[in-house]
C-alpha positions, -999 to 999 in steps of 0.1 A, spaced: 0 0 0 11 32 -9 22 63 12 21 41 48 48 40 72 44 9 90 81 13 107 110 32 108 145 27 100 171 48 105 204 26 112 224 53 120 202 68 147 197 46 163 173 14 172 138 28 185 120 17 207 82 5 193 48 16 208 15 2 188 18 33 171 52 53 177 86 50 170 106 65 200 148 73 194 170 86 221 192 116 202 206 124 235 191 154 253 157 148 235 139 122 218 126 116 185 94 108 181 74 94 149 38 83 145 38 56 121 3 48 105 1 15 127 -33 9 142 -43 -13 171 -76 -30 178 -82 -50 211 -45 -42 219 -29 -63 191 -11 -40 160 -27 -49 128 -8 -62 103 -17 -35 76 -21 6 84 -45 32 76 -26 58 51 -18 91 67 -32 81 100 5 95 120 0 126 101 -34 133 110 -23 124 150 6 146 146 -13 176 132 -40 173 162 -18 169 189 0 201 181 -29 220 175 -39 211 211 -8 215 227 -9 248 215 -43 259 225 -32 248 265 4 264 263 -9 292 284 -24 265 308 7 236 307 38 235 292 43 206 269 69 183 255 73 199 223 113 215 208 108 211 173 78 205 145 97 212 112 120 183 98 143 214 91 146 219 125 160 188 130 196 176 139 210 178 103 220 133 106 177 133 104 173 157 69 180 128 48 150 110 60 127 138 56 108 122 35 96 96 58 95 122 92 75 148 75 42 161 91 43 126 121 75 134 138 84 153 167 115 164 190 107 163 225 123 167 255 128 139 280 102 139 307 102 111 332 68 102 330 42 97 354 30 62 353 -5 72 355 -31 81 327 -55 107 335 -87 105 319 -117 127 315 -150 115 310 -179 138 302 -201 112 287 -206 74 299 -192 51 273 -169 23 269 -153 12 304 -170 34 325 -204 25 306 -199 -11 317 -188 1 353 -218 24 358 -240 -3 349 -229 -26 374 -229 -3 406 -240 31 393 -204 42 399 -169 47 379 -139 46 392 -153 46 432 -172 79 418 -206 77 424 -226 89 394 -265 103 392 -290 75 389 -310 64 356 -280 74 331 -284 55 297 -253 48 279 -236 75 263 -254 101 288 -239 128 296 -226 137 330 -236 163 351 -197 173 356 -170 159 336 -151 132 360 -113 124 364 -109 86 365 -71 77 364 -59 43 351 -28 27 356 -2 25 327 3 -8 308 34 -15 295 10 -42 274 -23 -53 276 -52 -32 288 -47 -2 312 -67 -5 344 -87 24 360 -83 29 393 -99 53 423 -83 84 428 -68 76 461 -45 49 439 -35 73 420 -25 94 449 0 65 463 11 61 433 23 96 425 18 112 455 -10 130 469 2 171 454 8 153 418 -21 135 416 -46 167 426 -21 186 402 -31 158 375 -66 161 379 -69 200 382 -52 202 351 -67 176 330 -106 184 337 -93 225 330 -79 210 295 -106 187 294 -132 221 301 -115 242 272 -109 214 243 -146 203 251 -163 240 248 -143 246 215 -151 212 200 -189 218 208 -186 249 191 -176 232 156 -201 206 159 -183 178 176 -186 162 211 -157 153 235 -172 121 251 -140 113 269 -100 117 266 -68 104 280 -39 124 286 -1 116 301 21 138 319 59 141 326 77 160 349 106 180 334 127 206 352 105 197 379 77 206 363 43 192 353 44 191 315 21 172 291 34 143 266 28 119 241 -1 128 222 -33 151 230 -67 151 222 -66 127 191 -88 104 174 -72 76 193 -68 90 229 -105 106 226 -141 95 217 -156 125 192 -194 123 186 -208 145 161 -235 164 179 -261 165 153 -261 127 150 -260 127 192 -284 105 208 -285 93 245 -291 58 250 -272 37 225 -233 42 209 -225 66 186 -204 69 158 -168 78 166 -144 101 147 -119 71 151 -113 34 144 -147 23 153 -152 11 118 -116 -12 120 -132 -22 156 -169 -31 140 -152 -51 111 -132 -72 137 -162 -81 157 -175 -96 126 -145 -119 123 -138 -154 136 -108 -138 157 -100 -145 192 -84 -109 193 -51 -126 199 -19 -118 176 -14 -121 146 -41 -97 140 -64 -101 104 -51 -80 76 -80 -52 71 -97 -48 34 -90 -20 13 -125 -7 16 -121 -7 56 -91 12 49 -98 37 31 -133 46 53 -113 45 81 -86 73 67 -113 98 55 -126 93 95 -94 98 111 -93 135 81 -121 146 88 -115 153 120 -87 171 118 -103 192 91 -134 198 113 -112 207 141 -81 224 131 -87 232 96 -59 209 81 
């Protein structure tokens, strides 16, 4: 398939370290970070991408990280390829528009996420004792309600496998009782601001993750922000309480699966062009609906 980047190689740079969808090289004093067009499904990397999908995550992320500079700082040192250390310019062609210098946070091994509408996880949690997370939520919510004030439920970090939410007060032993308020603070404020300027072109924040680091003893945000595959966008004229929407994301890869004879185990099924290609217009349209790009 044209125009993917599945992996990275770059021999003399380095051998990175592999996410399910980054690339990650240590240059030193910062790292290099590329978002490949990889995509996940049940935790297991599909064999085949979905074409300009790190692009698309790239552009979003720093649109977001620069709509909360004035709130957090962020991990962000260079955008443009040109930018670069100059051993990286021969491989423009690949880093292009999904790669990123960052500096080296150490990061804080707990993700903070922000629901304002019940779906997914907390859906399932809600519905077996009204609460999510040990937060007790208003009775007679239908799936996909939304909540009278957004929620911070924290999960642990997986270094495979599924995360795992936890009560705050988890959270606060494992980071400390000052970080973790710091965490939350921060991430319903973000959570606040990216959700009234979504609604305002159309689209719904159901829920996000973000991560944190600490750098020159600071509380800075990493990795990626307010994407297609650390959020749940619902347009707000198709809204409807009381069933699942339609995501901005890879719902449609998801859906497909599910019609599968798959265990969700690796090796994942390749995915059909048609799936694809549906799929990459999703993760555009997004972006163009919310950043203009």
């Amino acid at each position: 398939m044209k125009n993917v980047v599945l992996k990275t190689e770059m021999p003399d740079v380095g051998v990175p370290r592999h996410g399910k969808v980054r690339d990650i090289y240590d240059l030193g004093e910062h790292l290099l970070l590329v978002v490949t067009d990889r995509v996940s499904a049940f935790d297991v990397v599909l064999p085949n991408g979905i074409p300009g999908k790190g692009k698309v995550l790239t552009d979003i992320s720093v649109f977001w990280f620069k709509q909360m500079e004035d709130m957090v700082k962020n991990h962000i040192v260079a955008i443009d390829v040109k930018d670069f250390p100059r051993n990286l310019h021969k491989y423009s062609d690949m880093l292009e528009g999904r790669s990123l210098i960052v500096k080296k946070a150490k990061v804080l091994p707990v993700e903070c996420i922000v629901r304002g509408y019940i779906s997914g996880s907390g859906w399932k949690s809600y519905q077996k004792d009204g609460t999510v997370c040990g937060i007790e939520l208003s009775s007679g919510l239908v799936e996909s309600s939304k909540i009278e004030q957004p929620v911070f439920t924290p999960s642990t970090k997986a270094e495979s496998g599924h995360d795992t939410n936890i009560p705050f007060d988890e959270a606060e032993k494992i980071v400390g009782a000052d970080t973790a308020a710091k965490l939350r603070d921060l991430s319903l404020s973000i959570y606040e601001r990216a959700r009234d300027y979504a609604g305002s072109k159309g689209i719904i924040i159901a829920d996000t993750k973000m991560e944190f680091g600490i750098y020159n003893d600071e509380i800075i945000l990493i990795d990626e922000l307010l994407t297609p595959d650390s959020s749940r966008f619902w347009s707000i004229k198709d809204y409807g309480p009381g069933r699942s929407q339609d995501s901005f994301d890879k719902q449609i890869v998801r859906d497909y699966l599910l019609t599968l004879d798959w265990d969700q185990t690796p090796p994942g099924p390749a995915l059909p062009e048609d799936i694809v290609n549906r799929t990459s217009e999703r993760y555009r349209e997004i972006v163009r609906i919310l950043a203009g790009q």
